[in-house]
C-alpha positions in Angstrom: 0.0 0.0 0.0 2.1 2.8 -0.8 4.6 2.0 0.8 2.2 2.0 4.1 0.9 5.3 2.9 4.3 6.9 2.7 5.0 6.0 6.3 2.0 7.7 7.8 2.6 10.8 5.5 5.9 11.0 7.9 4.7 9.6 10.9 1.8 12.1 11.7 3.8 15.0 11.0 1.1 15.8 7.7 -2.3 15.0 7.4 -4.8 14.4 4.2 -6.9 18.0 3.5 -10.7 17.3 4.6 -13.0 19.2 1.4 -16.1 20.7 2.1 -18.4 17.6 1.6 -16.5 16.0 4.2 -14.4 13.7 2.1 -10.5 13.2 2.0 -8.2 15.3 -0.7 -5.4 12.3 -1.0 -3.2 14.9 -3.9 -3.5 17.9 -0.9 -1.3 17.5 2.4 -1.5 20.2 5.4 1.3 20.5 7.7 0.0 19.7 11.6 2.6 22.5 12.9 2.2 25.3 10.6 -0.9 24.4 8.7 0.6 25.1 5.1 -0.7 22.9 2.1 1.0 21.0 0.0 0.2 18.9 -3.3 1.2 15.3 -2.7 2.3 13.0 -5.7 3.1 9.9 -3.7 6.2 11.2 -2.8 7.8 12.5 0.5 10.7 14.0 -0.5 9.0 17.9 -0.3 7.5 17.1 3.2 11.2 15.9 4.4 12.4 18.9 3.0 10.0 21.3 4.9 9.8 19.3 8.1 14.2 20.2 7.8 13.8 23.8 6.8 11.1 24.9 9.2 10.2 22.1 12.1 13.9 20.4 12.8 14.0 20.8 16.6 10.1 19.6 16.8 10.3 16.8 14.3 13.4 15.7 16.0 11.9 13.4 18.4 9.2 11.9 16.3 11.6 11.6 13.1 14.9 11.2 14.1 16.3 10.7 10.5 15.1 13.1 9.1 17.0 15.6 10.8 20.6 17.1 9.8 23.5 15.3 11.4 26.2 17.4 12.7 29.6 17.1 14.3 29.4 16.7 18.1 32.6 18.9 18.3 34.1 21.5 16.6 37.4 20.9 14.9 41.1 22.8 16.7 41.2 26.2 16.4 43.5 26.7 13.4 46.7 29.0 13.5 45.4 32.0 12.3 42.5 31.9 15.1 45.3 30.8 17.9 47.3 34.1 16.9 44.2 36.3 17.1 42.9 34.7 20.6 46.8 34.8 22.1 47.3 38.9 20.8 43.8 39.4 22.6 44.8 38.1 25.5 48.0 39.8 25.8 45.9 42.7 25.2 43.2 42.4 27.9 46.6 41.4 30.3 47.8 44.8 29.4 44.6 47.0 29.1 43.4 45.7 32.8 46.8 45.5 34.5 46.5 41.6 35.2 49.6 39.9 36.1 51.0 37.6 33.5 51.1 34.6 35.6 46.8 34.7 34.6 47.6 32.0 31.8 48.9 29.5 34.1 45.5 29.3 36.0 43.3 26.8 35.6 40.2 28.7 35.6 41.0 31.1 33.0 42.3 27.5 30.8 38.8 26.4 31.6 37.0 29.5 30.2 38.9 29.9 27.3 38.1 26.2 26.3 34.3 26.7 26.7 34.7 30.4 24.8 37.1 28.9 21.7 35.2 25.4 22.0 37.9 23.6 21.5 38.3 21.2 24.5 41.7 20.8 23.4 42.7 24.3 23.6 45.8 25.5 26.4 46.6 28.9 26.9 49.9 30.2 25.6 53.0 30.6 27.9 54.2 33.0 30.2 57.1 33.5 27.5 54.6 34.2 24.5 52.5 36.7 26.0 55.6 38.4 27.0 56.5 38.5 23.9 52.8 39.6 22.0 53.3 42.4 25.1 56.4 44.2 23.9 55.2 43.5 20.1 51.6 45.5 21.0 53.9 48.4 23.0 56.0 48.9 19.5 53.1 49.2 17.9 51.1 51.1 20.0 54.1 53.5 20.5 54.6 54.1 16.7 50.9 55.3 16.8 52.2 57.9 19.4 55.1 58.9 17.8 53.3 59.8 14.3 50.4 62.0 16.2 53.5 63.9 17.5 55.2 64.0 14.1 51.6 65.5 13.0 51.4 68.5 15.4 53.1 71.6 15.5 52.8 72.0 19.8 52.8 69.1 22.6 52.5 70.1 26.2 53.6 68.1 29.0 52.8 67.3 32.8 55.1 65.4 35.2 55.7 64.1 38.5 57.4 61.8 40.8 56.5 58.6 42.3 57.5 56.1 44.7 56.5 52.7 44.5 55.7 49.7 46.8 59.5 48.6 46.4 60.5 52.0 47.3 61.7 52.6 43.5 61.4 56.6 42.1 60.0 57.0 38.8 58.8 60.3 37.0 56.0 60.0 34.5 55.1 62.7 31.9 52.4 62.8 29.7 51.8 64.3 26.2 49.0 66.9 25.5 47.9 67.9 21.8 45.6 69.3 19.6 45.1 67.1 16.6 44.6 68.6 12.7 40.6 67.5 13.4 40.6 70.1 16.5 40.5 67.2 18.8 42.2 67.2 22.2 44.5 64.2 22.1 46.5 62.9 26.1 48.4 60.0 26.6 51.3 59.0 28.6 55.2 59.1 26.9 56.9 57.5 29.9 57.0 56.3 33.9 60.6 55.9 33.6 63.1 54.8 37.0 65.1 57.4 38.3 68.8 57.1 40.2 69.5 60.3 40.9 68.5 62.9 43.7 65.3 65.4 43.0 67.8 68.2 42.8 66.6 71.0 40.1 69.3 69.8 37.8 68.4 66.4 37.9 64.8 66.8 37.7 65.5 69.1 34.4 67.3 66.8 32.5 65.1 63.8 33.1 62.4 65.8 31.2 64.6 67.1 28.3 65.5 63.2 28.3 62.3 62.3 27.7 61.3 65.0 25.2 64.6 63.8 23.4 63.4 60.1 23.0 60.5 61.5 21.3 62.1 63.7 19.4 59.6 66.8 20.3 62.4 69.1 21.7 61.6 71.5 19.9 57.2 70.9 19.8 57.4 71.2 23.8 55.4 74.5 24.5 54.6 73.8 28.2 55.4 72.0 31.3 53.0 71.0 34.1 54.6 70.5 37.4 53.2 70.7 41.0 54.8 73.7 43.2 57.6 71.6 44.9 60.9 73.9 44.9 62.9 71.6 43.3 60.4 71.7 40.2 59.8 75.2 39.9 63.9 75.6 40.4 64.0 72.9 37.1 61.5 74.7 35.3 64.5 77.7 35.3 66.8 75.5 33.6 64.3 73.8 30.9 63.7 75.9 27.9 60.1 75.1 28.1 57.0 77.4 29.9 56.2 76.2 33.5 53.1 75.5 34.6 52.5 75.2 38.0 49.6 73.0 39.1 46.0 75.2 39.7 44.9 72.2 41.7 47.8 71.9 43.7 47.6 75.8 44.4 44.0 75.7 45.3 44.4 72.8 48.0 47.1 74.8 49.4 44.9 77.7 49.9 42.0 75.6 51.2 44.7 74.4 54.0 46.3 77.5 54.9 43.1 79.1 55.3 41.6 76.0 57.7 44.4 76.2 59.3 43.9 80.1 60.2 40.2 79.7 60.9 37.6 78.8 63.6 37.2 75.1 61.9 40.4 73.3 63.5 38.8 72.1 66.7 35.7 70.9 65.0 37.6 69.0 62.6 40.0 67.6 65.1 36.7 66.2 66.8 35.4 64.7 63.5 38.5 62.8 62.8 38.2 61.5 66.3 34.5 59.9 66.1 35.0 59.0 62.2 37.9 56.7 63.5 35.9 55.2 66.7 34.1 54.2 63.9 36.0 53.3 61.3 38.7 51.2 63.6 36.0 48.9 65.3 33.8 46.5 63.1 31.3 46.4 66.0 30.8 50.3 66.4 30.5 50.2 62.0 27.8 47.5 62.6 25.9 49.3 65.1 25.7 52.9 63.3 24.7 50.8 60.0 21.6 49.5 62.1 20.8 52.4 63.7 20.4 54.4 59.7 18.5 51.1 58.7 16.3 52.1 61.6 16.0 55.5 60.7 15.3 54.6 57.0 18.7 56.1 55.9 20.8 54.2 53.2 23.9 52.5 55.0 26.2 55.1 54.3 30.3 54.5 55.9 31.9 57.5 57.4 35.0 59.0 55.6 38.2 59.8 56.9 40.1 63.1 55.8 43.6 62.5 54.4 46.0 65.9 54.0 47.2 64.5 50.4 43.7 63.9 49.0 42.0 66.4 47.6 38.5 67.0 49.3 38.8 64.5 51.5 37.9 67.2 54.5 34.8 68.0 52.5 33.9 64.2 52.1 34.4 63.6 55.8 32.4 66.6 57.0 29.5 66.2 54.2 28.8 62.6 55.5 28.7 63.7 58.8 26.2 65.8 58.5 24.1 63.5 56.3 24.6 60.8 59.3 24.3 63.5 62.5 20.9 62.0 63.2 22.3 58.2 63.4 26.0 58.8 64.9 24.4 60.7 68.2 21.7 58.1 68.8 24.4 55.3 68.4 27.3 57.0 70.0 24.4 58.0 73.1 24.2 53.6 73.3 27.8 53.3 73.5 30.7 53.5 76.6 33.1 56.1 75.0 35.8 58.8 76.2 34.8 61.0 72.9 33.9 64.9 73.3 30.8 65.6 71.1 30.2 68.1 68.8 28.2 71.2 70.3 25.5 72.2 68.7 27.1 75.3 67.8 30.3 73.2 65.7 27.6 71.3 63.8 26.4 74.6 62.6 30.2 75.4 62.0 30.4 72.1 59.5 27.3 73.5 57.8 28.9 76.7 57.1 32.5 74.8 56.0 30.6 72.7 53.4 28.9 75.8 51.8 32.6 77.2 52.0 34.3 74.2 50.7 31.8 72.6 47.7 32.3 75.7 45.3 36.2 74.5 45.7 35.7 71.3 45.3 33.9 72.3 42.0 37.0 74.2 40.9 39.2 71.2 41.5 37.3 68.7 39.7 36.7 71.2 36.9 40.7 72.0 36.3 41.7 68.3 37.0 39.7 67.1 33.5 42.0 66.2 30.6 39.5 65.1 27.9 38.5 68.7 27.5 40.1 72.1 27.3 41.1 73.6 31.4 43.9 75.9 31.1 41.6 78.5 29.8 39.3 77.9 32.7 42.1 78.7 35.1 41.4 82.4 35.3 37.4 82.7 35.0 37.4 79.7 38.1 39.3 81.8 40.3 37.4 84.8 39.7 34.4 82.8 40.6 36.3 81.9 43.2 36.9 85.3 44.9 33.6 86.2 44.0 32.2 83.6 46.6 34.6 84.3 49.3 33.7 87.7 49.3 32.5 88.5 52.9 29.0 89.2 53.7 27.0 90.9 57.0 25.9 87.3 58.1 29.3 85.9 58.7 30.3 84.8 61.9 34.0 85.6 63.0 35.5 82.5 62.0 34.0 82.6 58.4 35.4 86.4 57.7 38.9 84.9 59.4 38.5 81.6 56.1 37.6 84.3 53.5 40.1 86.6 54.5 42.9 84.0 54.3 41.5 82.2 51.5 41.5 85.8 49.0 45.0 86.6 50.5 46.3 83.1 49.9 45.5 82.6 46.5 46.0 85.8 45.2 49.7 85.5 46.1 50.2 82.0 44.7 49.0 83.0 41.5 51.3 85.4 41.4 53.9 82.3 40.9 51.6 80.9 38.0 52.3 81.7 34.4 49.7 84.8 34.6 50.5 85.4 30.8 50.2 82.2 29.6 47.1 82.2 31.3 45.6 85.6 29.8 46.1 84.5 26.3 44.8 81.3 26.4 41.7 82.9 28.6 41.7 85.1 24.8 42.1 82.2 23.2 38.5 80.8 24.3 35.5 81.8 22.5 33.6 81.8 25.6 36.1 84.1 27.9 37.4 86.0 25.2 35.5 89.2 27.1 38.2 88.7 28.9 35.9 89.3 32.3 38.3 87.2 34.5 40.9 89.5 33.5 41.4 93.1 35.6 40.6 95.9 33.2 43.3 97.6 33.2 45.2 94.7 32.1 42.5 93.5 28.8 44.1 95.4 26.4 47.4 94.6 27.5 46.7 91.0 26.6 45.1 91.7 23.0 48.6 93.9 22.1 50.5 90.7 23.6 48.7 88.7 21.1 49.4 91.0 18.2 52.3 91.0 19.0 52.7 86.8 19.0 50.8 87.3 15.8 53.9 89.5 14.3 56.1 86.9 15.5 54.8 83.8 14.3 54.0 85.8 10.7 56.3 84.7 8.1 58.9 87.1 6.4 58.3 88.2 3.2 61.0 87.7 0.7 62.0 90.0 -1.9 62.6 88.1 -5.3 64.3 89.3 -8.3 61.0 90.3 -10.1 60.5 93.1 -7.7 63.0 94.6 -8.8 65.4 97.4 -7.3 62.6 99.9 -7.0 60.3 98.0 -4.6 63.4 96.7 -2.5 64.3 99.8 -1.6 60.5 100.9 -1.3 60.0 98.5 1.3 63.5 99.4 3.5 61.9 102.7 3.7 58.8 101.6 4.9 60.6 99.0 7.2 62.3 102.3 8.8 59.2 104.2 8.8 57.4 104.9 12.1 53.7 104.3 10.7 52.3 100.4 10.4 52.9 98.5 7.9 50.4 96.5 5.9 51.4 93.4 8.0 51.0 94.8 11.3 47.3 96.8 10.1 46.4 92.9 8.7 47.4 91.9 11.8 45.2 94.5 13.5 42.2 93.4 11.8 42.8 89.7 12.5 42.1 90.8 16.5 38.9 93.0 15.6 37.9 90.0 13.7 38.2 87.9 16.4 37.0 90.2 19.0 33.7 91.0 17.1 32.6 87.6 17.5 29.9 87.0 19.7 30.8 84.9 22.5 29.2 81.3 23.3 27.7 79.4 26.0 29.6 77.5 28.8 28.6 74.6 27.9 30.2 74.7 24.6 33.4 73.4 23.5 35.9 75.6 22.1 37.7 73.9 19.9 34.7 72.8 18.2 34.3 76.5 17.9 37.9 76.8 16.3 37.2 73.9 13.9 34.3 76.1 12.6 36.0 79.3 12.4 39.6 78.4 11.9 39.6 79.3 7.8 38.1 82.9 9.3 40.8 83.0 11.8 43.9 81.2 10.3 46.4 83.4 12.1 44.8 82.9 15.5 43.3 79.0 15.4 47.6 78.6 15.3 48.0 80.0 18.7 45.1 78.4 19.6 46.6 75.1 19.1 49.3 76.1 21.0 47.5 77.3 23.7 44.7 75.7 24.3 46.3 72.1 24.7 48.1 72.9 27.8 46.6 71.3 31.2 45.8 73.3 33.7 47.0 70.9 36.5 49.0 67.4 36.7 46.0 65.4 37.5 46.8 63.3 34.5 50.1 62.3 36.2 48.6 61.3 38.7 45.8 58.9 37.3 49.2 57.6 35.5 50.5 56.7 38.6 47.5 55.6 39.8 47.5 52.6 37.1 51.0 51.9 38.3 49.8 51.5 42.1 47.4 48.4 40.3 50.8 47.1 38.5 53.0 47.3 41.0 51.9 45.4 43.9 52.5 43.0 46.2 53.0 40.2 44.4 55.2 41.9 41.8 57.0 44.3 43.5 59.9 43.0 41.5 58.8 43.4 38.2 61.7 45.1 36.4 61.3 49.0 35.8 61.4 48.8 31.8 57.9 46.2 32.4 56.5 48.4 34.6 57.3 51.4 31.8 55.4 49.3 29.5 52.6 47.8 31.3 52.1 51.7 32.6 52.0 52.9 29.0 49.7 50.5 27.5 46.9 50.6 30.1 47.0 54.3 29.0 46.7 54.0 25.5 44.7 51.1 25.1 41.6 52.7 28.0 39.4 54.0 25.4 39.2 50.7 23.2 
């Protein structure tokens, strides 16, 4: 019979179309999953094709044949996919600062067996991924080395730092504007120092590095904190210093606590944040006690004189946790002196004082955006919120006081100028409000005057002949401007006639707009605008070589750690 009806049209999987009378349509077929028709000419082979295509996994367990049959495992990773999986290991070793000794763990075997799935797979050695290491830092270095060859002005930032093994090494990184108007940061070096920080020293490790990179003569600027020895160095170098804003700014903020009403309220904070933060149990209660007053479990924080708002952390979370800290300190045996009512009023008053600085500090610390221009319009802000008012207590006039007086003599030791032309130089303080106004138009004739310097010299060929030669000594000795020095002239107006923009927008989006209107200024804007207002990028750098240099590899050798420092650097934003 048909081969038993063509095995029960597949075993139930099709059935025989019913027509209207009620009979059976043996030529018409209707799928029992999908309901689709097909004509049936005693053969299977269309339904075994559609069963395949469109039902595999459901006719699977009824019709075992009929579905595809596939290799249980996949075949070894060939060489070309070994290479790839072994460079992106080396990769992710170097990008997240993991030891090298990961490949030898059995865990990481096991996960790169189920991810390759090739059960036969082993990591590659120690040996080899040392190897892929150095190969990616070549690479990635030439990278480096052709955006410098590319730009006309690099700014620097460096500092010191000791690590666990008690080893010194200065790192310096590279600041740029790129032909796109982009700003461009990444680290050149964290290289091990012998010598002594004398000024001398410390001078010719940086020309050392600018040497190796062979930007002697791109080097505009260089970023340093206020340390003697570096602003003695900065002398010697024939590069522009400048001094760290958010060094100078911390300074002031501890002068001026330290000349205020705030020192005996502080000295009792640090003294119930550590009851706290030295004893488990006393964490455990004060956690209970903000569960109980519907407050999120919040830790106390400890001030630190070498981190930067660490006071204003500490006193901030106080105040959030005043409520839980009395009622769980009230439950406790303790020999701690209380704040007064009257010095928790004080902390109110120093966090007003201190969160417009802390604002400051984060704002010049940035590196992915333009700050040295900020420098001047943030401490005018500044000054503009110490100013003293008829509601301050004693103690607050006595912070003000000191603060102004502070600050205005430290940025006496910044590079002012440097400062007031790259203020110019941004389309959105170009008012130059930040500026005193006696001193505006001082800075505009500066930059005319840059402008003169950095215009080319006209030569005089032969086809001008004798006559205009001597035509233009005349005018060279003549006391009225020439055409150069009136173009000049008319560059600035240019400039200055543009309307300023918002805050919020970036300037050197605003160059890469206007820079065919501006083509003598967008070059000093280049120069200018790429310099970093403080060395918080040094010290992110060195942050990445705290995670490197641990513990476990104290000993890693100093050209490694130069390495390993680097290429967490340049290979973040991938």
């Amino acid at each position: 019979m048909e081969k038993q009806e063509q095995d029960g049209l597949l075993d139930g999987e099709f059935k025989y179309k019913k027509n209207i009378d009620g009979t059976i349509n043996k030529r018409v077929v209707i799928c029992t999953h999908c309901s689709k028709e097909f004509q049936f000419h005693r053969s299977n082979s269309t339904l075994k094709y559609h069963l395949n295509a469109k039902h595999a996994f459901v006719g699977a367990a009824a019709s075992p044949g009929l579905r595809q049959t596939t290799l249980s495992e996949r075949r070894p990773l060939g060489k070309s996919s070994l290479d790839k999986l072994t460079d992106n290991i080396a990769k992710r070793i170097a990008k997240d600062c993991r030891p090298l000794s990961i490949v030898e763990d059995k865990g990481f075997a096991d996960v790169l067996k189920v991810a390759s799935q090739d059960a036969s797979y082993k990591p590659p050695a120690r040996s080899t991924i040392t190897i892929r290491i150095h190969e990616l830092y070549e690479t990635e270095k030439k990278k480096k080395e052709e955006a410098l060859v590319h730009t006309e002005c690099v700014a620097l930032t460096g500092d010191h730092w000791t690590s666990l093994s008690n080893d010194n090494y200065l790192g310096v990184t590279a600041h740029l504007i790129t032909e796109a108007w982009g700003l461009t940061s990444f680290a050149l070096t964290i290289m091990k120092t012998e010598e002594r920080h004398f000024a001398e020293a410390c001078a010719e490790q940086f020309q050392t590095v600018a040497r190796r990179w062979r930007i002697e003569e791109k080097v505009t600027t260089v970023g340093t904190d206020s340390a003697r020895n570096m602003i003695a160095a900065a002398r010697i170098m024939p590069f522009n210093h400048m001094p760290c804003t958010a060094h100078i700014l911390q300074r002031c903020i501890t002068v001026s606590l330290a000349d205020s009403g705030f020192v005996t309220a502080l000295a009792k904070c640090r003294k119930i944040v550590g009851h706290f933060k030295h004893s488990p149990a006393n964490t455990a209660e004060l956690n209970a006690e903000q569960v109980s007053l519907g407050r999120k479990q919040e830790p106390l924080a400890q001030d630190v004189p070498t981190r930067w708002n660490s006071t204003l952390e500490m006193v901030k979370r106080l105040i959030r946790n005043q409520t839980a800290v009395t009622a769980t300190l009230d439950k406790q045996k303790h020999k701690l002196v209380l704040l007064t009512p009257p010095e928790w009023d004080k902390l109110q008053r120093l966090e007003t004082l201190l969160e417009p600085c802390r604002y400051v500090t984060e704002l010049l610390g940035g590196e992915a955006y333009v700050s040295c221009s900020v420098v001047l319009p943030a401490f005018c802000h500044l000054r503009r919120v110490m100013e003293v008012t008829d509601e301050d207590p004693a103690y607050v006039v006595r912070f003000k006081e000191k603060f102004k007086e502070d600050l205005a003599s430290r940025q006496e030791h910044t590079n002012y100028a440097w400062l007031q032309i790259a203020t110019a130089l941004d389309p959105r303080f170009k008012d130059l409000r930040s500026v005193p106004k006696t001193d505006r138009e001082a800075v505009w004739t500066t930059l005319a005057g840059m402008l003169h310097e950095d215009s080319p010299r006209r030569s005089h060929t032969a086809e001008e002949g004798p006559a205009k030669k001597r035509l233009s000594l005349l005018q060279m000795d003549s006391d009225s401007e020439s055409e150069e020095e009136v173009q000049q002239d008319r560059a600035i107006q240019r400039y200055r006639a543009e309307p300023c923009t918002a805050l919020e927008d970036c300037p050197l989006q605003w160059w890469a707009a206007h820079a065919g209107a501006h083509s003598q200024l967008a070059r000093l804007a280049r120069r200018y605008l790429a310099t970093p207002a403080s060395t918080v990028p040094c010290e992110r750098l060195f942050s990445v070589a705290g995670h490197i240099v641990n513990k476990k590899r104290s000993a890693l050798h100093s050209e490694n750690v130069d390495k390993l420092v680097c290429l967490s650097n340049w290979l973040k934003d991938e």
